[in-house]
DSSP file (Angstrom, degrees, kcal/mol; ACC not computed):
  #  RESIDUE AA STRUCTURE BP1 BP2  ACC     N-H-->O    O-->H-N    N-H-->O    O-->H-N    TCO  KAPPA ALPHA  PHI   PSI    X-CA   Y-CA   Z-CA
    1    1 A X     >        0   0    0      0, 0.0     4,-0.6     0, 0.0     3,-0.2   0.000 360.0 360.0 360.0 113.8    0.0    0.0    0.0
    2    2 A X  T  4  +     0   0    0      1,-0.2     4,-0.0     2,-0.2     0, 0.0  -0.010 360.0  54.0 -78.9  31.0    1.8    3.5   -1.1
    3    3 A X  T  > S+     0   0    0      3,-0.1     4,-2.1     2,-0.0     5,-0.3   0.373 110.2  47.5-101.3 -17.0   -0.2    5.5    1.6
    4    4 A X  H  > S+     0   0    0      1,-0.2     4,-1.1     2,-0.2     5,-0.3   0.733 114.0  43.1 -81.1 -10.8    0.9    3.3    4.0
    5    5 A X  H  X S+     0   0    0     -4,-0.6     4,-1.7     1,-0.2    -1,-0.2   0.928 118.8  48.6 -79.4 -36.8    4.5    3.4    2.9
    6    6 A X  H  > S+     0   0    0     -3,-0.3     4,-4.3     2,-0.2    -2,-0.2   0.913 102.8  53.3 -84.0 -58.6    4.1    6.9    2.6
    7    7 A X  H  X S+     0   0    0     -4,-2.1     4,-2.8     1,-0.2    -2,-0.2   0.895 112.6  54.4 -76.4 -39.1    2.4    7.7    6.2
    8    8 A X  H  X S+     0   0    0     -4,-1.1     4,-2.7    -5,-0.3     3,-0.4   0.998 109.5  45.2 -42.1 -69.6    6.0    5.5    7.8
    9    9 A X  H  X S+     0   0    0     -4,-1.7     4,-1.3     1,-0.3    -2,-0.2   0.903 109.9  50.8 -52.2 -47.6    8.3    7.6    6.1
   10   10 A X  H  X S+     0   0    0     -4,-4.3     4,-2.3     2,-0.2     3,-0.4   0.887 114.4  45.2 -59.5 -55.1    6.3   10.6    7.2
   11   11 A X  H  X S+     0   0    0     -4,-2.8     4,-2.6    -3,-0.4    -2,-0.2   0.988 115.4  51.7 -48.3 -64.8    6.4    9.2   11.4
   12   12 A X  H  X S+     0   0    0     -4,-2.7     4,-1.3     1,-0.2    -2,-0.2   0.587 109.4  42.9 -66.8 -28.8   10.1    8.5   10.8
   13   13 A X  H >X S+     0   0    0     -4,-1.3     4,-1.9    -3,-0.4     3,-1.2   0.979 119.5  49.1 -82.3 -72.9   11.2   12.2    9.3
   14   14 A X  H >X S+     0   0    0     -4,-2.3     4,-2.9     1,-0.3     3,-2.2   0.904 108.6  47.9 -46.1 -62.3    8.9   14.0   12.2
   15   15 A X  H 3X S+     0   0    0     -4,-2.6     4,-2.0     1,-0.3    -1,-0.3   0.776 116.5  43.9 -73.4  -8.9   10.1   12.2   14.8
   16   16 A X  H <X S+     0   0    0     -4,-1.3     4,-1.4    -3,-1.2    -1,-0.3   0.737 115.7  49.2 -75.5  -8.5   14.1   12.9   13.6
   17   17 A X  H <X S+     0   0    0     -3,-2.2     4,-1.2    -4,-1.9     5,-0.3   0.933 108.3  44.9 -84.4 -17.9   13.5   16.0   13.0
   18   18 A X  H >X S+     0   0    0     -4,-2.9     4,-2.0    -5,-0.3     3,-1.3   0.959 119.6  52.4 -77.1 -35.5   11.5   16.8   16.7
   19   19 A X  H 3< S+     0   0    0     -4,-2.0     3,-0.5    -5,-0.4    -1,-0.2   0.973 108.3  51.7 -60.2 -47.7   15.1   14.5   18.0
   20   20 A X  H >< S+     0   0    0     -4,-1.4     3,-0.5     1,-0.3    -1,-0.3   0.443 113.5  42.4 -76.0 -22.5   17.0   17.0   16.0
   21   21 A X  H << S+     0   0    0     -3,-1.3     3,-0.4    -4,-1.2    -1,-0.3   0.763 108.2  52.4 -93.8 -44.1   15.4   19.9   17.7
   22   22 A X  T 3< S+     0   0    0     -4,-2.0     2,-0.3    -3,-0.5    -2,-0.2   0.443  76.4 108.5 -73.3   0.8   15.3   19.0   21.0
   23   23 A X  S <  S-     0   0    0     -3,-0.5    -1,-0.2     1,-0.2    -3,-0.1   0.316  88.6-114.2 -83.3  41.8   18.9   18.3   21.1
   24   24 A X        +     0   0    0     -3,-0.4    -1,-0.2    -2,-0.3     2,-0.1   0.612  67.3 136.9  64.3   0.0   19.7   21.3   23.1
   25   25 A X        -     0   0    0     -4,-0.2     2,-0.6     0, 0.0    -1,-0.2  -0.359  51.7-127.1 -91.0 177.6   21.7   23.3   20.7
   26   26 A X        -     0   0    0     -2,-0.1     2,-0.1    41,-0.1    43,-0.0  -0.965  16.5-132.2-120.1 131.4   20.9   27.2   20.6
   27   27 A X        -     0   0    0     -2,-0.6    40,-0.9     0, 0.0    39,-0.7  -0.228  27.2-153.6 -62.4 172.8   20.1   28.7   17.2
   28   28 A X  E     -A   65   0A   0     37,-0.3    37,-0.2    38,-0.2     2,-0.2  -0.871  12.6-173.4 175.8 105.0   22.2   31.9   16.7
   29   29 A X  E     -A   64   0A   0     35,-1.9    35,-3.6    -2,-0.3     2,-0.4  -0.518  22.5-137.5-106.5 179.0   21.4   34.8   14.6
   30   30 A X    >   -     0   0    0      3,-0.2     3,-0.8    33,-0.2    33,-0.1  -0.897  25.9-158.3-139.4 109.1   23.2   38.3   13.4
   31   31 A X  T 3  S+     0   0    0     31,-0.4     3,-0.0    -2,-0.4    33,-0.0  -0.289  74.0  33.6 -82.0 172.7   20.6   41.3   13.5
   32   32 A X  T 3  S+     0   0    0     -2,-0.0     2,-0.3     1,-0.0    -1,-0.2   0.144 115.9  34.6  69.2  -7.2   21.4   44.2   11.4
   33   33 A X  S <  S-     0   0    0     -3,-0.8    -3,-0.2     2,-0.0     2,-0.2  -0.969  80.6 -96.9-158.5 161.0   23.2   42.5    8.2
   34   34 A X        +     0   0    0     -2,-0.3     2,-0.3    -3,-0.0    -3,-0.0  -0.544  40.7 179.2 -89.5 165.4   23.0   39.4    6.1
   35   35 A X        -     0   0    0     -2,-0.2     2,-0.1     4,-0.0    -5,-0.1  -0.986  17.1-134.2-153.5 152.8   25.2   36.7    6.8
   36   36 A X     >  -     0   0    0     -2,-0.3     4,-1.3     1,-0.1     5,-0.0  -0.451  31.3-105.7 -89.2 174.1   25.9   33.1    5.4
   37   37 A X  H  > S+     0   0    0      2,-0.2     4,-1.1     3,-0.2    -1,-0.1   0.479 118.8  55.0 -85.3   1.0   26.5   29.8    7.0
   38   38 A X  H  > S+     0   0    0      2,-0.2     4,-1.3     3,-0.1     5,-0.2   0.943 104.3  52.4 -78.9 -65.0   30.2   29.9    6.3
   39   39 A X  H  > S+     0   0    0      2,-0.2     4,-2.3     1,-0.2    -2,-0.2   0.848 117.0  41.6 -27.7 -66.9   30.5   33.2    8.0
   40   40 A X  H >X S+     0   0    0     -4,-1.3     4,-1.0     2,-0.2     3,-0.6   0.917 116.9  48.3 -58.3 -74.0   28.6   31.4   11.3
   41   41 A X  H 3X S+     0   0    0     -4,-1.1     4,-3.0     2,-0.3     5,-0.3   0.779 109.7  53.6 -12.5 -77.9   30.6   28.3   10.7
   42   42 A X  H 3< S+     0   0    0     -4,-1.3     4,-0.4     2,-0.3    -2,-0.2   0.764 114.9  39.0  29.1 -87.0   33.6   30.6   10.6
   43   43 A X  H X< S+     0   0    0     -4,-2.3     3,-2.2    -3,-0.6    -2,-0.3   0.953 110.2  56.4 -63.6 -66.0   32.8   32.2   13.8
   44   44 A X  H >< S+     0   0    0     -4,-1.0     3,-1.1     1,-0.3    -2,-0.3   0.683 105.1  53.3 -35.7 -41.4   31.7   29.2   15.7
   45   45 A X  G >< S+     0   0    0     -4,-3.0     3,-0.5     1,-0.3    -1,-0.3   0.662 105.9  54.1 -63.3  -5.3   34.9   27.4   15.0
   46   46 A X  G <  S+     0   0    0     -3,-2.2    -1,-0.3    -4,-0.4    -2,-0.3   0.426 113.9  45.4-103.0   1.4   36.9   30.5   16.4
   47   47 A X  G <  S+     0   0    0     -3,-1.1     7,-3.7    -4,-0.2     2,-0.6   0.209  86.7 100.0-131.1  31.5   34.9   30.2   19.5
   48   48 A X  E <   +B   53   0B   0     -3,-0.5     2,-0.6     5,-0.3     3,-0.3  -0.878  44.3 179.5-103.0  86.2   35.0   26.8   20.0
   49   49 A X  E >  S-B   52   0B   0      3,-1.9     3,-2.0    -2,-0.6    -3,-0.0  -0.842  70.2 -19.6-115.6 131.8   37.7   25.4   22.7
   50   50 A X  T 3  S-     0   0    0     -2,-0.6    -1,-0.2     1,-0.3     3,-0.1   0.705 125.5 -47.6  20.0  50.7   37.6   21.4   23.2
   51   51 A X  T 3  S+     0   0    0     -3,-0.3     2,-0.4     1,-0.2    -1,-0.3  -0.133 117.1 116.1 112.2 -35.2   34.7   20.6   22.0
   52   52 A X  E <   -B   49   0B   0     -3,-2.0    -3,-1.9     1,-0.0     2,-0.3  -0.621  59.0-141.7-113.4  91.6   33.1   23.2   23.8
   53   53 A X  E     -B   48   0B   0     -2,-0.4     2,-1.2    -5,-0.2    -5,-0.3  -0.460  20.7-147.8 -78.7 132.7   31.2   26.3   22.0
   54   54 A X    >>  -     0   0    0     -7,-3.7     3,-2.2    -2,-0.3     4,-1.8  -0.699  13.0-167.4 -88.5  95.1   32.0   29.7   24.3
   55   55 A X  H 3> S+     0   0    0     -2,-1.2     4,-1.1     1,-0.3    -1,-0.2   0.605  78.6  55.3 -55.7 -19.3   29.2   31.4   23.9
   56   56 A X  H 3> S+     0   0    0      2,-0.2     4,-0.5     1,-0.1    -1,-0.3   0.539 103.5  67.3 -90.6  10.7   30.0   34.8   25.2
   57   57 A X  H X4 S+     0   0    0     -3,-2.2     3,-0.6   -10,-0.2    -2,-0.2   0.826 105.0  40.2 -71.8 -62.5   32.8   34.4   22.6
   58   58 A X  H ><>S+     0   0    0     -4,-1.8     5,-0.9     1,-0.2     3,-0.9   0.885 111.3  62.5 -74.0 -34.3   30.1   34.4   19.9
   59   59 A X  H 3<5S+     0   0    0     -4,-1.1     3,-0.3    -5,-0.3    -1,-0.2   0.871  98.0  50.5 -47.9 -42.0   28.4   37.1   21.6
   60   60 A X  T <<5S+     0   0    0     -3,-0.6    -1,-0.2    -4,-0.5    -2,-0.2   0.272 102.6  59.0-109.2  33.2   30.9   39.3   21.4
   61   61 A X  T < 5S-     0   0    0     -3,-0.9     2,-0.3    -4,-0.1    -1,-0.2  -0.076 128.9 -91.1-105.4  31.0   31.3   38.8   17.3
   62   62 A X  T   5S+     0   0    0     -3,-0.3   -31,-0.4     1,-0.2    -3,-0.2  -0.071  78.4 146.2 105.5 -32.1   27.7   39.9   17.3
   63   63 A X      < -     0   0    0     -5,-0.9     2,-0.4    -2,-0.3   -33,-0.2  -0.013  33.9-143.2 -50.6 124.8   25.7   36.9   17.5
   64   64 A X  E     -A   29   0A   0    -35,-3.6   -35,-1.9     2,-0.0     2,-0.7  -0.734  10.0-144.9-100.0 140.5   22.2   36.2   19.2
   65   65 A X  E     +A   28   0A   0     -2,-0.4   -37,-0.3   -37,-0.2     4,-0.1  -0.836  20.6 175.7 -97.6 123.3   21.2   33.4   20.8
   66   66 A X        +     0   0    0     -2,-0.7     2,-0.2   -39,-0.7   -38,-0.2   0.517  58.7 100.3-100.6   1.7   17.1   33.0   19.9
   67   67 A X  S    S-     0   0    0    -40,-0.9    -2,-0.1    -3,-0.1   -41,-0.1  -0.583  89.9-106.9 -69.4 140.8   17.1   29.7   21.7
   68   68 A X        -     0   0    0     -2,-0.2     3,-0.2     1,-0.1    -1,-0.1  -0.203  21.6-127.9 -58.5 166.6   15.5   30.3   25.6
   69   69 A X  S    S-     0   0    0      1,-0.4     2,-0.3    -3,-0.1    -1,-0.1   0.895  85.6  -8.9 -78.6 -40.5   18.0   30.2   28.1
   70   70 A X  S    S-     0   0    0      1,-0.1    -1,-0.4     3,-0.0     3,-0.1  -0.942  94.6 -70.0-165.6 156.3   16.0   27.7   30.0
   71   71 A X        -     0   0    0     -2,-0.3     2,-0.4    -3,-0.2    -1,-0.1  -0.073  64.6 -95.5 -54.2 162.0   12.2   26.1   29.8
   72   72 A X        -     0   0    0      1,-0.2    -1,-0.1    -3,-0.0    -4,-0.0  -0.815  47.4 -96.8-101.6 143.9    9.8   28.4   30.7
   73   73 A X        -     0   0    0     -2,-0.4     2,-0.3     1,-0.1    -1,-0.2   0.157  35.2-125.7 -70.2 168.7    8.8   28.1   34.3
   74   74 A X        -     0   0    0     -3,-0.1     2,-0.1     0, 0.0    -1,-0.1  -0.836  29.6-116.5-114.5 160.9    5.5   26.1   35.1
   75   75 A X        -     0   0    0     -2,-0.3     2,-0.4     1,-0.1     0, 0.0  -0.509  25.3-112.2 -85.3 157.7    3.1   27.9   37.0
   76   76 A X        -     0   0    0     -2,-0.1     3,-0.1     1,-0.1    -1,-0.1  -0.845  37.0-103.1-106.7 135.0    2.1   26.7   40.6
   77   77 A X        -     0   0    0     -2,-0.4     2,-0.6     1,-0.1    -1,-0.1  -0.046  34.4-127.8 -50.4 134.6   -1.4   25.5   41.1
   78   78 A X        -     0   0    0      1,-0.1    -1,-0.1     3,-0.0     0, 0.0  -0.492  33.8-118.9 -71.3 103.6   -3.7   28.4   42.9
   79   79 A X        -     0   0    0     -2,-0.6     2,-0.3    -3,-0.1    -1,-0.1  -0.307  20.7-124.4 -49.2 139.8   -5.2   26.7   45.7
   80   80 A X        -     0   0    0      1,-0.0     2,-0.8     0, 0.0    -1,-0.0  -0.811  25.9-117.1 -98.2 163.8   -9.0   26.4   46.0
   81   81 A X        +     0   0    0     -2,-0.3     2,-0.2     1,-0.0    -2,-0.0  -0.735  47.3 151.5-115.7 108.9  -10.4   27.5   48.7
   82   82 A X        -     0   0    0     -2,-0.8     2,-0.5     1,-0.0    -1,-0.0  -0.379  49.7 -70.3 -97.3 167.8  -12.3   24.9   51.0
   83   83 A X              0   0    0     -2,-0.2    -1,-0.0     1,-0.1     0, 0.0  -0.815 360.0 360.0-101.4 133.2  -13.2   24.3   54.7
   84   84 A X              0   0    0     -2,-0.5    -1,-0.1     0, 0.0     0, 0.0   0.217 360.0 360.0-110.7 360.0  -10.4   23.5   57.1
C-alpha cells in the first residue's frame, strides 16, 4: 500500500526532526546584516575550545542566541479555597 509506505516515512522524518530539535543546541542569529552559513561556521569554529562552544565568545562577534536560556517556568497550582 503506497499511503501506508508513505504515512511511515512521514512518522520516521517528524520524529528525527523533533530529536533534532530537542537536542539542546541554541540557534544563533546576526541582527542588522546578512550573513551566510560559512561566516557562522567561521565564527563558531573560532569560538570553539575542546569541543566546547564559548558562547559569550560568539556574543561578542555579534551573535544572538534565539534559543530560551532555560524552559519556561511552570506555573504553581492556585489553591481552591475549602473548609479546614
Amino acid at each position: 500500500m503506497p499511503t501506508r509506505h508513505a504515512l511511515v516515512w512521514l512518522t520516521a522524518l517528524l520524529l528525527s526532526a523533533f530529536g533534532c530539535a530537542s537536542s539542546g543546541e541554541r540557534l544563533w542569529y546576526k541582527p542588522g546584516g546578512n550573513y551566510t552559513t560559512a561566516e557562522f561556521n567561521q565564527d563558531r569554529d573560532a569560538c570553539t575550545r575542546g569541543k566546547k562552544l564559548d558562547e559569550e565568545c560568539l556574543k561578542a562577534k555579534g551573535w544572538v542566541s534565539v534559543s530560551p536560556d532555560r524552559p519556561a517556568p511552570t506555573p504553581s497550582p492556585t489553591p481552591s479555597p475549602g473548609r479546614y
